[in-house]
N, C-alpha and C positions, 0 to 999 in steps of 0.2 A: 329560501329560493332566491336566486338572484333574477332582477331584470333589468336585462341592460336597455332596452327601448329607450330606457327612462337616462341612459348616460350615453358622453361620448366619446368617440373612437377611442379616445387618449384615456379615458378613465376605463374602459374595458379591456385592454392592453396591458394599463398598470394592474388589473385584477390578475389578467392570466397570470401575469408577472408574480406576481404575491403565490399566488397556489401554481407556480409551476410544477412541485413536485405532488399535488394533493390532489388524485385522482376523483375522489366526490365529487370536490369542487369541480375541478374541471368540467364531471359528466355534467354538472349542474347549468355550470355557466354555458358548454355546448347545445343542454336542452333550449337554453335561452335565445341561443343567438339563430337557431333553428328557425324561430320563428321573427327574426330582424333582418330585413330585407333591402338593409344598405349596402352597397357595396364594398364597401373597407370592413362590413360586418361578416359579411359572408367569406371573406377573408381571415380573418381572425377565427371563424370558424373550423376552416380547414387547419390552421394553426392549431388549435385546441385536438382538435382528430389526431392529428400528426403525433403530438407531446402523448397523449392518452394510448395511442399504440405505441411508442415507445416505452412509456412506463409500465405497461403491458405486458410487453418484451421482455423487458427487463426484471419485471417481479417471477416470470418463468425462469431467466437465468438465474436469478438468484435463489431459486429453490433448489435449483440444478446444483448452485452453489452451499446448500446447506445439508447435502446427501451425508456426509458423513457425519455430522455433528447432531442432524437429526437419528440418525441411525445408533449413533452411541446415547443421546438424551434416551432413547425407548429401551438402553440397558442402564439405564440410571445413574448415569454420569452427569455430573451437577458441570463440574467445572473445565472444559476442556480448549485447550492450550493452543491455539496454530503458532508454529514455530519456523522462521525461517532466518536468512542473513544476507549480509549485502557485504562486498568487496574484498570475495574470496582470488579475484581474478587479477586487479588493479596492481601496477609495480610501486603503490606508494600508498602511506596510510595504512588503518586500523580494518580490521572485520569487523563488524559489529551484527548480532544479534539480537532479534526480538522476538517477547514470546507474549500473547495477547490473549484473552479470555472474552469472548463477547456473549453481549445477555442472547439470549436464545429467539426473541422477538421483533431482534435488532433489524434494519433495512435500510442498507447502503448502498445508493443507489451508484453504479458505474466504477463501484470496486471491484481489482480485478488485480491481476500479476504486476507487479510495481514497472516491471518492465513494458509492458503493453501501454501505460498514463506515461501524459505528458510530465516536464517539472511541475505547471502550476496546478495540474489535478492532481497531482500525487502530494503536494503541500494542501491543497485546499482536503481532501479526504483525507490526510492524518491530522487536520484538527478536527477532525468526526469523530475518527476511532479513537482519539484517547480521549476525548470529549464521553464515549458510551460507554468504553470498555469498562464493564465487572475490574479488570483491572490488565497492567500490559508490563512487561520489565525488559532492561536493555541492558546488553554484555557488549563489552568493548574492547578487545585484545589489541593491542598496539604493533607495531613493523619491529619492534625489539624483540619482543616476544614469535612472531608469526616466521621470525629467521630463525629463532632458535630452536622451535618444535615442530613446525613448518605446518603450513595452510590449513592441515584438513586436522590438524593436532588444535591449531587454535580456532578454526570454527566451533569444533565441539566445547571449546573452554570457553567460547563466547556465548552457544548457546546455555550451559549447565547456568550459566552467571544470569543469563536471563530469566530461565525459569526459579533461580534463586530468588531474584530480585521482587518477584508476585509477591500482592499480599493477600494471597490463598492457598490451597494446597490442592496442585493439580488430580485431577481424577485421574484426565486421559490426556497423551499429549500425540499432536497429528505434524509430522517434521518434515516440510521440504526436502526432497532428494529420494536415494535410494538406499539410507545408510540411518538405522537406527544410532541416538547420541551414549556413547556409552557412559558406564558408571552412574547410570539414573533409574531409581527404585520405581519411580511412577512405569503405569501402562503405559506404551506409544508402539505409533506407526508410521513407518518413512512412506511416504508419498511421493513418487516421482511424477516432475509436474503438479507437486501442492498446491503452488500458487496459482493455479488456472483453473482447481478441482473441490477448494474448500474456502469457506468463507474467512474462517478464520486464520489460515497460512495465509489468505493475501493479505491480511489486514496486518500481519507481523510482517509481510513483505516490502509495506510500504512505510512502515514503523520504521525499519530497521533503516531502507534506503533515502530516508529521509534524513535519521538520526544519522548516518555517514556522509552523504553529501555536503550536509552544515558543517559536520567535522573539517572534512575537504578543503572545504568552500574558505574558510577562512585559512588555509595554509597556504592559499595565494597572494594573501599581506606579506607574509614570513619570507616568499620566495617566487615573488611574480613569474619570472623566467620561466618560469615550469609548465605553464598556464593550469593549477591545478582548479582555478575554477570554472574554465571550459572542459576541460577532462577527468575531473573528481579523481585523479590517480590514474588512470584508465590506460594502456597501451596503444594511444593513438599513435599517428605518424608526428605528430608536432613534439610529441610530449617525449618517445624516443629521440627525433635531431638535438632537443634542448639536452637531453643526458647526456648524448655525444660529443655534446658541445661546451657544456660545462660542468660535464661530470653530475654524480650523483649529491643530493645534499640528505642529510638526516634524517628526513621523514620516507626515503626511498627504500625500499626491502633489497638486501643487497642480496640475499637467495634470488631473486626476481631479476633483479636489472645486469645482474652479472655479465651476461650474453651482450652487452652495450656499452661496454666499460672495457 
């Protein structure tokens, strides 16, 4: 049991800090301050209150978020898959796909549709997930390829490459969108809206949008003009005047940018 009476302000602060995420602690150290009667105490109190309903919150969302993966573990599915992709949309760059297996115990706290997180939560929570994941794999189809058999031909060849890459053998696999992936022996089920409904599709959601933006991100050395690292590829307004302007360069999907040319 902690008592802070005996610390101050600054060292009760650093504790909450320390167990922000660890609700014991927390109740423990708010049973504490209950009874400290300083006024930057009483403060810190309501702080703790605050953080403790929030993690609260948030441990009901994340049950919310574990309905399907619970529901398949009670038909005795060991291993199962969220599967989603990033940069089916962009006029420039690679799809890439992820497909992730997490232990069934797991709690990640403010994981959610990759879209929903900022950049630096969506970086700070994929070195969680590959940090816990049972195991995760990444398929990477390129704008060579995504011209030639076109978008939705090579999402599915990005995710098959992902679930190849596991070093398990999926049970069940749960797939962002409306569109089961074909030519895959395993169970699955498309999920529209996955990534807002299953714990483990967002955690492949932000696998995948992480592992593409870095891609991106670095193709603004090769070809500043383009701003491809303010637009990861994206079809903003800047990003189309730059094509208009000086044409497309290598990395652009010419199926995509045609209309601008």
């Amino acid at each position: 049991m902690f008592d802070t009476r005996d610390m101050t302000i600054s060292e009760i602060n650093k504790l909450i800090n320390q167990n922000w995420d660890n609700i014991k602690n927390l109740n423990e150290i708010t049973e504490c301050l209950k009874v400290d009667n300083r006024k930057s105490a009483i403060k810190l109190l309501h702080r703790c209150k605050g953080r403790i309903d929030h993690i609260e919150e948030e441990i009901d969302r994340l049950k919310r978020l574990n309905f399907y993966e619970n529901r398949l573990r009670d038909k005795d599915c060991k291993y199962i898959v969220g599967i989603d992709e990033a940069g089916r949309g962009p006029l420039a760059g690679p799809v890439v796909a992820a497909a992730v297996v997490l232990p069934s115990d797991c709690i990640i706290y403010e994981i959610n549709d990759s879209k929903k997180l900022s950049e630096a939560k969506r970086n700070q929570l994929y070195q969680k997930i590959i940090s816990i994941a049972i195991s995760y794999g990444v398929g990477i189809v390129d704008h060579h390829t995504i011209d030639r058999i076109n978008i939705m031909n090579a999402t599915f060849v990005a995710m098959r490459k992902a679930i190849q890459a596991l070093s398990i053998d999926a049970d069940f696999l749960l797939v962002d969108g409306n569109m089961r992936i074909p030519h895959v022996n395993t169970r699955q089920v498309a999920i529209p809206g996955g990534d807002s409904k299953s714990i483990s599709v967002a955690a492949a959601s932000i696998v995948a949008k992480v592992t593409r933006d870095r891609i991106v991100y670095n193709f603004s050395e090769m070809y500043p003009q383009y701003g491809f690292d303010r637009n990861k590829g994206y079809g903003t307004k800047d990003h189309i005047e730059s094509i208009k302007k000086y044409g497309h360069c290598p990395l652009h999907r010419k199926t995509f940018i045609k209309k601008f040319i």
